[in-house]
N, C-alpha and C positions, 0 to 999 in steps of 0.2 A: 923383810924388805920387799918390796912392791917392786915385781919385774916385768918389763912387756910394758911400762905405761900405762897398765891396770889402775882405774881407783879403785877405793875402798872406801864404800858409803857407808855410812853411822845410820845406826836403825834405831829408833827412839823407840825403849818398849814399855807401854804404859798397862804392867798386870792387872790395875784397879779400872783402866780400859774394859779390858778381858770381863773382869766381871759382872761389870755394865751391862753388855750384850748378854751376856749369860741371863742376867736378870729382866733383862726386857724379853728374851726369847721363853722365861718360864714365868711370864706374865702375861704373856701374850696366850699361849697353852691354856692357863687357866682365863682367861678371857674369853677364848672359845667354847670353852668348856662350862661357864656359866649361860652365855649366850645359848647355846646348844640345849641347854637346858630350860630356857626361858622365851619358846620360840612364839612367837608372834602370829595370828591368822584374824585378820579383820579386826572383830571384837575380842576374839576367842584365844586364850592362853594356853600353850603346850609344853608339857616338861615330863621326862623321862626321870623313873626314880632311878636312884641306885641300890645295885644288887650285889649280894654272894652269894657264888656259888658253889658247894660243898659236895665232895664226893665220897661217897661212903662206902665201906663192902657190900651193903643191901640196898642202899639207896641213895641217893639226891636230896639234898635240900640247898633250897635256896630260902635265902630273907634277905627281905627292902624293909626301909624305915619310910611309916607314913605317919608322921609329927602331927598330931590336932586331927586326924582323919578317922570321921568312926569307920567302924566293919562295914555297916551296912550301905557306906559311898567307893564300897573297893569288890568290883569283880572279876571273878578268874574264872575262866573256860577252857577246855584242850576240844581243839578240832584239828584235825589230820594232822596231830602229831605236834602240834604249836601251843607252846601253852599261853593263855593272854592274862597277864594285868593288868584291868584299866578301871577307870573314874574317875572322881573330880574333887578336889582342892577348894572349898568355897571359901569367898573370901570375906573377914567377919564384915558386920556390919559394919557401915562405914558413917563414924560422928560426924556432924553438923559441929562446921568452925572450929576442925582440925585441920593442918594442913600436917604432911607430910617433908619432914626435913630427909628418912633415906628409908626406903623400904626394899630391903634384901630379901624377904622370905617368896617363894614361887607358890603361885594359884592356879587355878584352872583346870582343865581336862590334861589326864598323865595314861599313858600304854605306856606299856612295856610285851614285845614277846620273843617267848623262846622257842626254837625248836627244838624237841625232845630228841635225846637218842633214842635207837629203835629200839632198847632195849630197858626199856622201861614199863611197868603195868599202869595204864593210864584211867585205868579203873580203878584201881586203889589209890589216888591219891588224898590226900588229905590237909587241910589249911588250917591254922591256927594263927589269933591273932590277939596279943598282949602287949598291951604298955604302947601301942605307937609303932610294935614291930611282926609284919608279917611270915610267917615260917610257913613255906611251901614241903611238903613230902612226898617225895616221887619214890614209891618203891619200883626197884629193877625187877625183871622177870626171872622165872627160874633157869632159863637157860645163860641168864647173864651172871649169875652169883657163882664165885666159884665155890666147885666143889672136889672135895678131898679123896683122892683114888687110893687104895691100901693094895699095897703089892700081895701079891699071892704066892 
């Protein structure tokens, strides 16, 4: 019973609302997220690969996938502790009296860089590259591995 001349309003609740917005806010997300990857400069196309990064008892590695890219369009560098991934994505030749209905795949110039923990040997590193997928190896240094103390 409704006292004090209170109403009591009806709230229309629409769940398949709810998910609506759910679904445009993680469209939106990946919308950024392509864009962010497909960045724009004059003539000139920019895109960041994607990485893992793996942590290991002795070392680090990391790997990106570079689909169609030979080895010798992809270099890595460390200077003052940053390691760099970069080069360039060309795009194939392009046919006379094609036209393009939807072209999703990213070209152009790609970095990527990391800063290294300090505790890593930046001298030992080593790159391997199979099938489309880059494998970074950062071995740690010896003061960063642990090591095993035997009681006395």
């Amino acid at each position: 019973m409704n006292k004090g001349g209170d109403t009591m309003s009806i709230i229309n609740w629409d769940p398949f609302n709810e998910l609506a917005e759910i679904q445009n806010s993680i469209n939106k997300i990946f919308d950024e997220s392509v864009l962010r990857k497909g960045k724009k400069n004059r003539d000139i196309s920019y895109w960041e690969p994607a990485i893992d990064i793996i942590e290991k008892k002795d070392k680090y590695i990391i790997k990106a996938e570079f689909p169609g890219i030979p080895k010798e369009d992809i270099d890595i560098n460390v200077s003052d502790n940053v390691l760099t991934v970069k080069g360039e994505k060309k795009q194939e030749k392009e046919e006379k009296d094609t036209n393009y209905y939807r072209s999703e795949r990213v070209y152009g110039l790609f970095q990527r860089q990391l800063v290294l923990p300090p505790d890593v040997d930046a001298e030992k590193i080593k790159a391997n590259y199979k099938n489309g997928v880059l494998e970074i190896e950062i071995p740690k240094g010896e003061k960063a591995k642990p090591k095993k103390i035997s009681i006395s």
